[in-house]
KOLNU-143989 format. One record per residue: residue in one letter; x, y, z of N, C-alpha, C, O, CB in turn. Coordinates in steps of 0.1 Angstrom, whole numbers, plus 5000, padded with zeros to 4 digits. Each point is the difference from the previous one (the first is absolute). Last residue first. Glycine has a CB too. Layout:
<recs>
AXYZXYZXYZXYZXYZ ...
</recs>
This chain:
<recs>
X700990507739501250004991499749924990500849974991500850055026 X495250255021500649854990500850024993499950114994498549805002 X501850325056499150074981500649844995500949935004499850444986 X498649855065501049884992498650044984498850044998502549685029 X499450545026499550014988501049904990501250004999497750255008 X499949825052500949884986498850054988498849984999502249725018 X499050455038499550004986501349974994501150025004496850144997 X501649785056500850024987498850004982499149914998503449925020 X498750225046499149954994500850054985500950084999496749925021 X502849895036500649984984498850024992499049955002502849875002 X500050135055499249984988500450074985501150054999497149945021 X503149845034500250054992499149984989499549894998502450115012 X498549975047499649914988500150144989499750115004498349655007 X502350305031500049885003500249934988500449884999498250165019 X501750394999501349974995499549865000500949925002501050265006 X495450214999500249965012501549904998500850005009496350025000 X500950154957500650145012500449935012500950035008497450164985 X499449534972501450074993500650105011501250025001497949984973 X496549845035501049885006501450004997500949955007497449934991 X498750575010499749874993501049895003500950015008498150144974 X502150355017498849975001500349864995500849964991497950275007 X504950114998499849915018498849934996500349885002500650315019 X500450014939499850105012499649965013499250065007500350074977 X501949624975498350005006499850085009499049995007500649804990 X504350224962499549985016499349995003499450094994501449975011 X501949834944498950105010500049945014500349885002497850194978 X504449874970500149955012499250105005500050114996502049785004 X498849924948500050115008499849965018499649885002499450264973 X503149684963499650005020499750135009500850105001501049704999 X498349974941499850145010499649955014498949975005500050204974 X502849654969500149965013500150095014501050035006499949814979 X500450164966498649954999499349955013499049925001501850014976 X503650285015499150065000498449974996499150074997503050025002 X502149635011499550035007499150155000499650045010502249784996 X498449774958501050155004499150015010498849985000502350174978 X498549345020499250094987501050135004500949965008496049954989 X502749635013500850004989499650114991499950024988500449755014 X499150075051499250004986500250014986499149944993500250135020 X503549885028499649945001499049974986499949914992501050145033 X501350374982501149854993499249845003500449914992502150235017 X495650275001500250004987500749904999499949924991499850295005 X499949895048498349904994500750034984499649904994497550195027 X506150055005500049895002498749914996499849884999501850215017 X499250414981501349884993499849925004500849944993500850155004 X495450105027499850064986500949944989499649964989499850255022 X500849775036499249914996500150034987500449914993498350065026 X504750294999500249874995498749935001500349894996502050115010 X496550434997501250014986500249805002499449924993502750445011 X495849825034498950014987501049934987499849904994498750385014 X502749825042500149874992499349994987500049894993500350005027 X500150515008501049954998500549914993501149994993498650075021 X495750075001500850054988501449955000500249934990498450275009 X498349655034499849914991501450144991501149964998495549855006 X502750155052499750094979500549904995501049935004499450364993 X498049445042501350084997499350134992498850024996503249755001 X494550135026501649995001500549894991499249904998500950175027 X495150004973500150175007501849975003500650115001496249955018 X500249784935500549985013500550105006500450114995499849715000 X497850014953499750115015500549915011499749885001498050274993 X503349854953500049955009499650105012500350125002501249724986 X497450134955500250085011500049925015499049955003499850244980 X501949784954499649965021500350085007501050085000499549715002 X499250154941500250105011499349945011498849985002501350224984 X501549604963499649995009500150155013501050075000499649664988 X499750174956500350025009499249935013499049934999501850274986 X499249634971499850094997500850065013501249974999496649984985 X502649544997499850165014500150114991500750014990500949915033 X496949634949500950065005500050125011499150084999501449834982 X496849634991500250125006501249995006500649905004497350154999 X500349564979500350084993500350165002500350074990498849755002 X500149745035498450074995500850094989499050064995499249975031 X505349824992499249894993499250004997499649934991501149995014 X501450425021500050004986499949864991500350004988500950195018 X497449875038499450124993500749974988499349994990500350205029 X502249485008498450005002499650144987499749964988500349955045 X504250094981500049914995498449974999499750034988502849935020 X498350345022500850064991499849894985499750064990502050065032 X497049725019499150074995500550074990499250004990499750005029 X504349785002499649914995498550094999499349904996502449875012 X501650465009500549944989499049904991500149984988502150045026 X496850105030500150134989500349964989499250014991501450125023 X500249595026498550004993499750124988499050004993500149905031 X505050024994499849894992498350054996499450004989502849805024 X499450515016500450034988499649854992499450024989502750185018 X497149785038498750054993500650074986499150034992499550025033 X503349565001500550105005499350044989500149934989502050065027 X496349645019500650054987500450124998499850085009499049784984 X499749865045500950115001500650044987501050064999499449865023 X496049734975500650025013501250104998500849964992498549805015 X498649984955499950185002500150005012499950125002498649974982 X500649465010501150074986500350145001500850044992498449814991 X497249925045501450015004500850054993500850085004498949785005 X495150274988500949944996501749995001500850074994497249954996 X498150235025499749905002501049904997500249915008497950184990 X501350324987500950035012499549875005500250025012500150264992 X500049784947499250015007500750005014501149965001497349964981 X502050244967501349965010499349965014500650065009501250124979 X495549934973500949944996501249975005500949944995498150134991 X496950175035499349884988500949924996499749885000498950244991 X502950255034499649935006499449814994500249885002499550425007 X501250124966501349975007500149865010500949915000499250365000 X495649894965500850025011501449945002500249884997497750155010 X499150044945498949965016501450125006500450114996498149525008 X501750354949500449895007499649975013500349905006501450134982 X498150404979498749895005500449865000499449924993498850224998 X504750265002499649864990499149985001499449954990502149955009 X499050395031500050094988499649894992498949994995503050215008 X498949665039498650065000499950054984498949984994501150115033 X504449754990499249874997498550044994499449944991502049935030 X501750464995500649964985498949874994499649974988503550085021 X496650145037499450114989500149944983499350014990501750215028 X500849485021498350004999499450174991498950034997501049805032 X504850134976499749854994498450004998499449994990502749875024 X499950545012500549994984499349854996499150024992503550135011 X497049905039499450054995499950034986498950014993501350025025 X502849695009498949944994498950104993499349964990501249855029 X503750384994500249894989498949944997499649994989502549955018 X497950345032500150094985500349894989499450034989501950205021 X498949555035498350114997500150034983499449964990500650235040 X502949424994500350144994498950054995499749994988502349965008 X498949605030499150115004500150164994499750105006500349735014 X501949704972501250105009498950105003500450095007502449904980 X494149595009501350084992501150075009500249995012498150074970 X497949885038500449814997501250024987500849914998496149945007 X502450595035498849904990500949844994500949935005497650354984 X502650265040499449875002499449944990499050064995500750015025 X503750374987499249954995499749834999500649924994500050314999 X503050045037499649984993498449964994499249965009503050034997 X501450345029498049944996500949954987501050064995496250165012 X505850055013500149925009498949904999500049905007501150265005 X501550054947499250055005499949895012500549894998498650254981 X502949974972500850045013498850035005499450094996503050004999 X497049684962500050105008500149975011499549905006499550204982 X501549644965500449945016500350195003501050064996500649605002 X495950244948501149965011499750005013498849985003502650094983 X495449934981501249914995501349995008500949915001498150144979 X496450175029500850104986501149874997500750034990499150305020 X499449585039499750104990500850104990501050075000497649905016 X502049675032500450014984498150104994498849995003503449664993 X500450215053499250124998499949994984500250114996500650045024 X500449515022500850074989498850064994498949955002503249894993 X497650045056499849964991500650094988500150125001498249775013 X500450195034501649934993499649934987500449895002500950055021 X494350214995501350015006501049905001499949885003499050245008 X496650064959500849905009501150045000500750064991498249775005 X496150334979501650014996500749935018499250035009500750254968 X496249654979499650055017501749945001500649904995495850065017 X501350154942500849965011499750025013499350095004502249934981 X495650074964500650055011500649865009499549895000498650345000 X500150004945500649905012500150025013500550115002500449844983 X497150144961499950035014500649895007499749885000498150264998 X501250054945500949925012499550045013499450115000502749894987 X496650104958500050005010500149895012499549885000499650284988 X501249984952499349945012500850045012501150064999498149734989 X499450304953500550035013499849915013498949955001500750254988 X501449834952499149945010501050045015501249995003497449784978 X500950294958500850005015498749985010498850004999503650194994 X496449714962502250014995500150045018500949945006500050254959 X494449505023501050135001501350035006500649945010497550124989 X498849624967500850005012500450145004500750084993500149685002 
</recs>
């Protein structure tokens, strides 16, 4: 078996008016929320489908399905928690994680620090195992234009 294993995330939102804004775990000050059958937190599912890819548990998707009423406006830390729970019943542990959110508004830095305390507590891991970064699409694209947000994340997890 081998002792570590890497995987990869991708997400994207298409973002709405008046709507609550959750990323990274918390509620950003913003006039767009993020659309979907969850609270629609981009950076959370990314993390889940990187975390899910490393185990080789499929998808996010595969185990919380957006088909399914039970996950109607869920709030995407439960689903964290419970891949968290997933990986170390395969017997693995986080190694780190690093995401990167792109969107063209708010800045994201401000809020780096509390997603960062707020995904470690959710995970049960130091928030130095836990790297957020934020970019712009330099106006280009559906991110510039502000329609829709995107995500993307690597998850290194080792056997314990």
């Amino acid at each position: 078996m081998t002792p570590f294993r890497i995987g990869f995330g991708y997400d994207v939102h298409q973002l709405g008016e008046n709507r609550p804004f959750w990323l990274g775990g918390i509620l950003v000050p913003h006039d767009k929320g993020a659309v979907g059958h969850s609270d629609a937190d981009v950076l959370v599912h990314v993390i889940c489908d990187a975390l899910l890819g490393a185990a080789n548990l499929r998808n996010i998707g595969y185990h919380f399905s957006d088909q399914d009423p039970a996950y109607k406006g869920v709030d995407s830390k439960i689903l964290l928690q419970e891949v968290m729970k997933m990986i170390r019943k395969e017997g693995y542990e986080l190694g780190n994680v690093d995401a990167t959110v792109c969107l063209q508004v708010p800045k994201l830095n401000p809020h780096i620090p509390a997603m960062k305390t707020c995904l470690a507590k959710v995970m049960e891991v130091e928030e130095n195992s836990i790297s957020i970064k934020a970019t712009t699409s330099e106006h280009l694209g559906f991110v510039g234009r502000q329609e829709g947000v995107a995500a993307y994340c690597t998850a290194l997890i080792y056997r314990v």
